[in-house]
N, C-alpha and C positions, 0 to 999 in steps of 0.2 A: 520730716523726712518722708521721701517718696518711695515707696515700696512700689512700683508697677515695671513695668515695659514700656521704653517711649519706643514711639510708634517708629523711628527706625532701627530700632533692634527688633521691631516685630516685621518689617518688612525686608532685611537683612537672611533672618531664618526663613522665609516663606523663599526670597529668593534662590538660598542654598538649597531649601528641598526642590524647588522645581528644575535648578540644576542638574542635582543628585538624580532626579528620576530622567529627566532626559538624557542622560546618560545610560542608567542603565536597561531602559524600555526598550530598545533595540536590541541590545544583546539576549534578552528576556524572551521576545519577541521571537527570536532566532531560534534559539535552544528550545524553545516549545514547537515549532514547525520541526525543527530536526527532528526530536523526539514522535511526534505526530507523520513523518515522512517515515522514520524507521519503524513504527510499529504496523505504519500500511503495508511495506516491505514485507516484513516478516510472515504476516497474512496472507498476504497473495504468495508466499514461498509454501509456507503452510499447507495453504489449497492445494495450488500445483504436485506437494509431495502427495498430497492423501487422495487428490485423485489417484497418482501415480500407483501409490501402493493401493487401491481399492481393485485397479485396472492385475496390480499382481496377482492380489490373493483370490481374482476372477468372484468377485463378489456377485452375484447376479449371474453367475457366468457372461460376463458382458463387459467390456471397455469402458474405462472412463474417462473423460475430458473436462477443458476448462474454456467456455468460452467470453471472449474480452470483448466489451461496447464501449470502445473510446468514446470521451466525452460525456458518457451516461453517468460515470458513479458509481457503479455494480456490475459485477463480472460473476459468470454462472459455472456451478461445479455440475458436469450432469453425466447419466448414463446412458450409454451407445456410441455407435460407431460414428457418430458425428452429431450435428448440436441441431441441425433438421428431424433427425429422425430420431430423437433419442427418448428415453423415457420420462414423460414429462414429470408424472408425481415424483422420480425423484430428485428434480432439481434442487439445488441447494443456494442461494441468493444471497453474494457477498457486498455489504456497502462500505463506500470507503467516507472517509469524514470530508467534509466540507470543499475546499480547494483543491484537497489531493486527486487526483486521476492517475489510473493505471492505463496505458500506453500501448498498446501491441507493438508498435512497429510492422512487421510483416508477420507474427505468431499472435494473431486473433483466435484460432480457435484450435486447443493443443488437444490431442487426443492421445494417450494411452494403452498401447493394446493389452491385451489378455493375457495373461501367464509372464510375459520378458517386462513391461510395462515402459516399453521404446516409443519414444514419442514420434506423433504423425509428423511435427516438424523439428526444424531446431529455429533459435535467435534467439534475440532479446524480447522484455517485456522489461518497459522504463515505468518505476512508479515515480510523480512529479508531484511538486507543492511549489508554487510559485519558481526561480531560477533554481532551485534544489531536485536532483536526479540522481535516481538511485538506477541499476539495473540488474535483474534478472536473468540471467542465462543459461538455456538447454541446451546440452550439447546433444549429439546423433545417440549416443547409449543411457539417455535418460538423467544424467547426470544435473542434478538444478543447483545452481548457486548465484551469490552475489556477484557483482563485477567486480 
């Protein structure tokens, strides 16, 4: 009596798993970029509120902003009235993971002023991961949320 595996019920199972995983490596694949788009999301909202509220509570007595280098990977939380003049030691230096890039569209460098903490501009700010877009929106009264 043979007790083993003939070799096509071992290549039978081999074929089912590499089914089974082509199958589900894309959908795998997907769900980790979503996840990985929404927590860049959340962080660049983050920033933009705590500058906001830093600009409220007149920390420094001074204004605070957020400025965006498309295509770099990192975007800067900094103090002063704009991102030329501002205070350098307190820069604060956000990196985003891998593929993902945050987007200004035409709100590259948002500023916060003092006491109302009403922003210099309004738009969008698109965070991206390959065809996946998320966006970000300031309205005129400081208001930040998702799209």
């Amino acid at each position: 009596m043979n007790r083993g595996f003939s070799l096509l019920e071992l290549l039978l199972v081999i074929a089912l798993l590499i089914f089974l995983v082509g199958l589900t490596l894309p959908i795998s694949l997907y769900f980790f970029q979503t996840i990985l788009l929404d927590k860049a999301t959340i962080t660049v909202i983050d920033t933009l509120r705590r500058a906001q509220l830093q600009a409220m509570l007149q920390k420094n007595d001074s204004s605070f902003g957020v400025k965006i280098f498309p295509g770099a990977y990192y975007y800067v939380l900094f103090q002063g009235d704009s991102y030329d003049s501002r205070v350098q030691n307190e820069d604060e230096y956000f990196f985003v993971w891998g593929d993902i890039e945050v987007v200004s569209g035409r709100v590259d460098e948002l500023v916060f002023s003092k006491f109302t903490g009403t922003p210099s501009i309004t738009g969008t700010v698109y965070v991206t991961l390959g065809n996946n877009i998320e966006g970000i929106n300031i309205n005129s009264e400081g208001k930040i949320e998702r799209q």
